[in-house]
N, C-alpha and C positions, 0 to 999 in steps of 0.2 A: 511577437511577445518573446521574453526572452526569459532563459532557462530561472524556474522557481526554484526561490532559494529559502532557507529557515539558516540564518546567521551566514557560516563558512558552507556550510551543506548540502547540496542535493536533495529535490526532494526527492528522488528516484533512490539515493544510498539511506534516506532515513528511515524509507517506507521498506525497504528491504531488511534491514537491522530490525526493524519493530518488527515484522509477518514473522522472519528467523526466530525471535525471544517467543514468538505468542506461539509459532507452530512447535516449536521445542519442549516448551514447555505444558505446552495441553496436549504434545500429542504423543503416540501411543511409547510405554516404556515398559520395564520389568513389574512397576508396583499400578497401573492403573491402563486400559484399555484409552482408546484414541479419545478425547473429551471433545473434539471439533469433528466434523462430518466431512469428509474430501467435497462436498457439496453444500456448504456453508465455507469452504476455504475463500474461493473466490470472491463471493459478496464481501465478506471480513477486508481481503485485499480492496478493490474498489473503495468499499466505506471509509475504510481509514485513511487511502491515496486522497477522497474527495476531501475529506476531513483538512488535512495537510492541506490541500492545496486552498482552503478555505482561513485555514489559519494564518497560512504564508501570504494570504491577501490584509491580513488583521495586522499581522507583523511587519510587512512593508510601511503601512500605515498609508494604502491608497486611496485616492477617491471615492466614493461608495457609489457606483457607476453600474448601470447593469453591464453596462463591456466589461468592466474591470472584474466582476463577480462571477459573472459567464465563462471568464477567461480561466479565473484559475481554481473552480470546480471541473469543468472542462479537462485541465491537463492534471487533476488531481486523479479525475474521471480515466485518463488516459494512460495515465501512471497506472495506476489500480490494474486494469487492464495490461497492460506490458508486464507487471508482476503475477500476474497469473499465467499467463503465457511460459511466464521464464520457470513458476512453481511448476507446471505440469510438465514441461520441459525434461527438469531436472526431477522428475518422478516417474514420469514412464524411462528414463534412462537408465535408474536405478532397481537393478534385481530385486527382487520380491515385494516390490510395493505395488 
């Protein structure tokens, strides 16, 4: 299978832009307390990597295949996954979180 794409894009770079906008903006600041759970972060990653990778099978305009369907929930599934890796990563490295 070869790397899922949404136009020119990545879907590993669009699912990282999307989690950045949504953690940013629901999470904690001066005027409002953390609106997402560090324990709902991950399933949000996941759900929306699977989402992507469901869309990007709509947007290629492939066969409606159970390979073809499996494939790219699967790497949408695995994307998700790689993004939470990378969020907890870059959160226990960072002081006071």
């Amino acid at each position: 299978m070869q790397e899922v794409n949404l136009g020119q894009y990545a879907l590993p770079v669009i699912l990282t832009v999307i989690l950045s906008v949504i953690y940013k903006v629901f999470g904690e600041n001066e005027t409002h307390k953390n609106l997402i759970s560090n324990r709902a972060k991950p399933l949000i990653a996941i759900g929306i990597g699977m989402f992507l990778g469901l869309l990007s099978f709509f947007y290629k305009g492939l066969d409606f295949t159970f390979k073809n369907l499996i494939d790219h929930l699967l790497y949408g599934f695995m994307t998700g996954c790689s993004a939470v890796g990378i969020w907890e990563g870059f959160r226990a490295s960072v002081p006071g979180k």
